[in-house]
DOKOL-201952 format. One line per field, with one value per residue (C-alpha): residue number from 0; residue in three letters; z, y, x. Coordinates in steps of 0.25 Angstrom, whole numbers. Each point is the difference from the previous one (the first is absolute). Layout:
// DOKOL-201952
vexba = c(NUM  ...)
torkol = c(Ala  ...)
up = c(Z  ...)
north = c(Y  ...)
east = c(X  ...)
// end
This chain:
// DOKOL-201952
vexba = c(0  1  2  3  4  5  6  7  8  9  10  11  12  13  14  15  16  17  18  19  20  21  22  23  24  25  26  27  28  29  30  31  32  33  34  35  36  37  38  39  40  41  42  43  44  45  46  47  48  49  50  51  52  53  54  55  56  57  58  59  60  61  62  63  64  65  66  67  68  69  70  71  72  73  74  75  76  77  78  79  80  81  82  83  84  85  86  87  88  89  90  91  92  93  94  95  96  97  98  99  100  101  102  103  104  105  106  107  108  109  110  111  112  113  114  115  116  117  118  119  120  121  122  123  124  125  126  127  128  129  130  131  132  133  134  135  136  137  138  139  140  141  142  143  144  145  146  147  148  149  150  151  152  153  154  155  156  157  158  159  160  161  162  163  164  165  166  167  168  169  170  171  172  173  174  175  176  177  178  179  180  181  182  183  184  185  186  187  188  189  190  191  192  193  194  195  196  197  198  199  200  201  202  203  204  205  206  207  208  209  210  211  212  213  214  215  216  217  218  219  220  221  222  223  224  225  226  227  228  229  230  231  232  233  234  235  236  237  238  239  240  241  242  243  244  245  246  247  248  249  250  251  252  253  254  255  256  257  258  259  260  261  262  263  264  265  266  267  268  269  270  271  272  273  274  275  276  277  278  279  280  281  282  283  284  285  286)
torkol = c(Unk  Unk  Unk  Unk  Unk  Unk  Unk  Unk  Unk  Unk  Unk  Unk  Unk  Unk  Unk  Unk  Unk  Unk  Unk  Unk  Unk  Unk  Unk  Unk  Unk  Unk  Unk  Unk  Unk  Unk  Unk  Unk  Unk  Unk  Unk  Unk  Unk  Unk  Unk  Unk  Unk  Unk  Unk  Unk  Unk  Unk  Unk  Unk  Unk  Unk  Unk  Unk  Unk  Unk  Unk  Unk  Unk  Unk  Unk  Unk  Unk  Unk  Unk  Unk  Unk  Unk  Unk  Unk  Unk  Unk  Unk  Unk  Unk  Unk  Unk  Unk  Unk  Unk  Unk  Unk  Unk  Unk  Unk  Unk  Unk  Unk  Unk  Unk  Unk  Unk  Unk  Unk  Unk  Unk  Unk  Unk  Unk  Unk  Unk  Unk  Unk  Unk  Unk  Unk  Unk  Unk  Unk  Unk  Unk  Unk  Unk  Unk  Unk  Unk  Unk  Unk  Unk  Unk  Unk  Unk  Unk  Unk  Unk  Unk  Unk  Unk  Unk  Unk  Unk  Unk  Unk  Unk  Unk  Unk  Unk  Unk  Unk  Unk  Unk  Unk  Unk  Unk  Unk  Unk  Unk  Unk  Unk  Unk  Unk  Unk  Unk  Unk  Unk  Unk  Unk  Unk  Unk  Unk  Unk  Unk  Unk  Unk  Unk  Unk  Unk  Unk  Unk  Unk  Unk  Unk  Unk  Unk  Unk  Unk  Unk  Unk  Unk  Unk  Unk  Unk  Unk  Unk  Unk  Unk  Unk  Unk  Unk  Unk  Unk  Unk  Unk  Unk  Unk  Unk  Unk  Unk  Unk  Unk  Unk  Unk  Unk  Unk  Unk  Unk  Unk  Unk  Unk  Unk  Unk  Unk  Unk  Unk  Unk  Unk  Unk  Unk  Unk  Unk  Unk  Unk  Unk  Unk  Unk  Unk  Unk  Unk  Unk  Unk  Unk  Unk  Unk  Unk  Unk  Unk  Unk  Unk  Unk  Unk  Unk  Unk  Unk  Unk  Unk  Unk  Unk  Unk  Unk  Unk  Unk  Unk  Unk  Unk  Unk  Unk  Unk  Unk  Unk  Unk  Unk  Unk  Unk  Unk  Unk  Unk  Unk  Unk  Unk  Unk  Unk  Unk  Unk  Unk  Unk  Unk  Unk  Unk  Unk  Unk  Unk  Unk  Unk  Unk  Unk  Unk  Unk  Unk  Unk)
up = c(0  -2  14  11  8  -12  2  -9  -7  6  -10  1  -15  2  12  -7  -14  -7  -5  3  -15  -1  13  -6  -11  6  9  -9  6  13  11  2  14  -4  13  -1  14  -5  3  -7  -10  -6  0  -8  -10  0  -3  -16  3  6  -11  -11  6  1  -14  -4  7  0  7  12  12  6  14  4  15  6  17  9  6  -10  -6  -13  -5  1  -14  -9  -11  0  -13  -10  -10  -9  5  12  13  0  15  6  12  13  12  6  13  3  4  -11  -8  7  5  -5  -12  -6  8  -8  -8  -14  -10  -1  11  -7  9  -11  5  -10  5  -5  -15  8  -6  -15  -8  -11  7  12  11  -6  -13  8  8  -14  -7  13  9  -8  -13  -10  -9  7  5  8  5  12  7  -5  13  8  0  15  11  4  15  -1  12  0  15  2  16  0  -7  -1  5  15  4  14  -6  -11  4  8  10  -1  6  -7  -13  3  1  -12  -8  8  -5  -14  0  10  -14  -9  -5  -3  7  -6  5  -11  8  -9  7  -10  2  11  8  15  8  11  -11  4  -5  9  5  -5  -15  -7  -14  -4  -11  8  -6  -16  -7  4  -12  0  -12  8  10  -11  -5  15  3  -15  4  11  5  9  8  16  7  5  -3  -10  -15  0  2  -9  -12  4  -2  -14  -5  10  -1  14  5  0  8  16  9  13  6  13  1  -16  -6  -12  0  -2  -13  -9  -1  -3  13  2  8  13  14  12  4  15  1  -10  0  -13  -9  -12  1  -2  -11  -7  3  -7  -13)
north = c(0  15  4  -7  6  -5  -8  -12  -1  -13  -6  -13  -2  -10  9  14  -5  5  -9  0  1  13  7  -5  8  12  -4  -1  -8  -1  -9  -9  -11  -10  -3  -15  -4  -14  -14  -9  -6  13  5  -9  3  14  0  -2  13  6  -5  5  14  0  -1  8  12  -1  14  -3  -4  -11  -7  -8  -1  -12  -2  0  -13  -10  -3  3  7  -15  -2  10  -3  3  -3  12  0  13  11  9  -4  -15  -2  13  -2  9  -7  7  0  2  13  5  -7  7  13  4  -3  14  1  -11  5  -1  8  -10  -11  -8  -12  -9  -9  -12  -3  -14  -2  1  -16  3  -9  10  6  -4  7  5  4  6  11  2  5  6  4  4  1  -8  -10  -13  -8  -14  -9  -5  6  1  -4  -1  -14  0  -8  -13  -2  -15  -7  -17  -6  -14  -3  -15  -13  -14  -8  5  13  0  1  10  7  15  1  7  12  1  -3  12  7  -2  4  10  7  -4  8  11  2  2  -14  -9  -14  -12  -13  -9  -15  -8  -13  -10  -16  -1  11  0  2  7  12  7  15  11  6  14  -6  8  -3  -15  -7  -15  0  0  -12  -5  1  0  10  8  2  6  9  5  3  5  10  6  8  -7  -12  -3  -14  -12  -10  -9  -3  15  6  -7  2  13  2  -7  12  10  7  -5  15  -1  -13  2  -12  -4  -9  -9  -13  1  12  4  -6  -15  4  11  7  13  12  1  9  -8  -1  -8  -3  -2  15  7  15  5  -2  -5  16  6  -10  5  13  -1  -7)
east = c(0  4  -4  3  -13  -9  -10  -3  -14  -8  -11  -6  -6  -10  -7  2  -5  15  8  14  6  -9  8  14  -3  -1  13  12  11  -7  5  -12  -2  -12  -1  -6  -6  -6  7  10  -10  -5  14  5  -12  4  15  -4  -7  10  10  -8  -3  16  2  -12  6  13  2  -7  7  -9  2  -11  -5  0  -6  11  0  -4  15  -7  12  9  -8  3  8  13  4  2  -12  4  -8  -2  0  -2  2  -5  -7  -1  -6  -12  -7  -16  2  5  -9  -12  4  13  1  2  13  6  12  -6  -9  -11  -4  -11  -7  -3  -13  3  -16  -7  -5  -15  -3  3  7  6  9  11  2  14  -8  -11  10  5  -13  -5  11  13  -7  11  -4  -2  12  -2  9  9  14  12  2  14  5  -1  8  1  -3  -5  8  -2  2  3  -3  -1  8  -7  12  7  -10  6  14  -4  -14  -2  -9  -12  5  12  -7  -10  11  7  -14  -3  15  -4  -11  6  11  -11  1  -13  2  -6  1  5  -2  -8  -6  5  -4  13  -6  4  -13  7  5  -13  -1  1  -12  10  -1  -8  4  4  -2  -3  -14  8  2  14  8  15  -2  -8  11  11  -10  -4  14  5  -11  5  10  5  -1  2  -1  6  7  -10  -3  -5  14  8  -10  0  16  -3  -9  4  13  7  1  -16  1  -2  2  -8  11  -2  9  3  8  3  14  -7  -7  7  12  -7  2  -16  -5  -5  -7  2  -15  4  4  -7  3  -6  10  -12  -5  13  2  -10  2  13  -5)
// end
């Protein structure tokens, strides 16, 4: 803006009736906020609108607003796409949203609505806020979207053979999850109940996510732990398919009476069970 004390013009083009095209018109390289205070579905809806409004008016400095809070921002592309300001964003708050707005540091603050195609079958919703709300011809679609982060964590507790040697207890074992998720990681048991199941392997009251109901399949288990970022658990089949698809630096071992020494010559990150000290958090952590 030319003037620090200026206050940005606030429209909201479904509500007043004007579309937004017909106010950039009179506003030549404007610096323009669609605030967008929807969730993640309709955002990703809206960023083909958002890219075409970018390469219709390439001297507009557009940043859209997204609600402070939601981590919508993590999906953004960040990959170049030829025009503008393909990964602008500026998180807003409610306040903001709703009563000061006009104190924003931009020419125009527009609160898109992006409202329901009201049951017609002609029009998506993306399609819809173009005809209605921005007033470009009609653009449908779905992201680009950022490719995002893997945060799937498989945990082993339990082996068929030796459970006294080789098992946590369920305290420890709540604990291990509990740092998983504490890191910002998503646990999932990976302990299929194959035809050699040991009955006392029971899951953990804790376990939230498990994949004992699946179908048992050896198969299964490689594309479970291909799939996730990383892998933490004790000494059983789990582990060493996991140091087969894994690289060994996304391997953590839950020792007991076994170490890593016995099975593989690889330096893998590693717990002693009977004196836990959260060593699986800052192993994520460090990933």
């Amino acid at each position: 803006m030319s003037e620090d004390l200026k206050k940005a013009v606030v429209c909201e083009p479904l509500k007043d009736g004007v579309l937004l095209v017909n106010r950039l018109e009179t506003m030549p390289k404007a610096t323009v906020l669609l605030v967008f205070w929807h969730g993640v579905g309709d955002l990703v809806m809206f960023l083909p609108l958002y890219y075409r409004l970018c390469e219709l008016y390439p001297d507009m400095d557009f940043t859209i607003g997204l609600p402070k809070g939601l981590t919508h921002e993590e999906i953004i592309a960040c990959e170049p796409l030829g025009f503008g300001h393909f990964d602008a964003y500026r998180l807003v708050t409610g306040e903001e949203v709703n009563d000061t707005a006009k104190d924003l540091p931009f020419d125009l603050v527009a609160k898109i609505t992006f409202p329901m195609s009201e049951g017609q079958k002609v029009l998506t919703k993306g399609e819809f806020c173009c005809v209605h709300e921005l007033g470009i011809p009609p653009v449908c679609g779905h992201g680009p979207v950022s490719k995002g982060v893997n945060r799937l964590v498989a945990v082993h507790f339990q082996i068929t053979c030796l459970p006294d040697s080789c098992n946590p207890d369920e305290a420890t074992a709540e604990r291990v999850w509990n740092d998983i998720l504490e890191a910002g990681y998503i646990p999932i048991e990976c302990h299929f109940q194959h035809v050699f199941h040991n009955p006392v392997n029971k899951k953990f009251p804790f376990v939230d996510a498990t994949v004992r109901r699946c179908r048992p399949q050896t198969s299964s288990l490689v594309g479970l732990l291909r799939s996730c970022a990383a892998f933490v658990g004790v000494v059983s089949g789990p582990v060493h398919v996991a140091l087969a698809a894994l690289p060994p630096e996304r391997v953590f071992l839950l020792e007991k009476d076994f170490t890593r020494e016995m099975f593989t010559k690889h330096d893998i990150a590693h717990a002693d069970l009977r004196n836990y000290k959260n060593e699986v958090k800052t192993f994520l952590e460090g990933l």
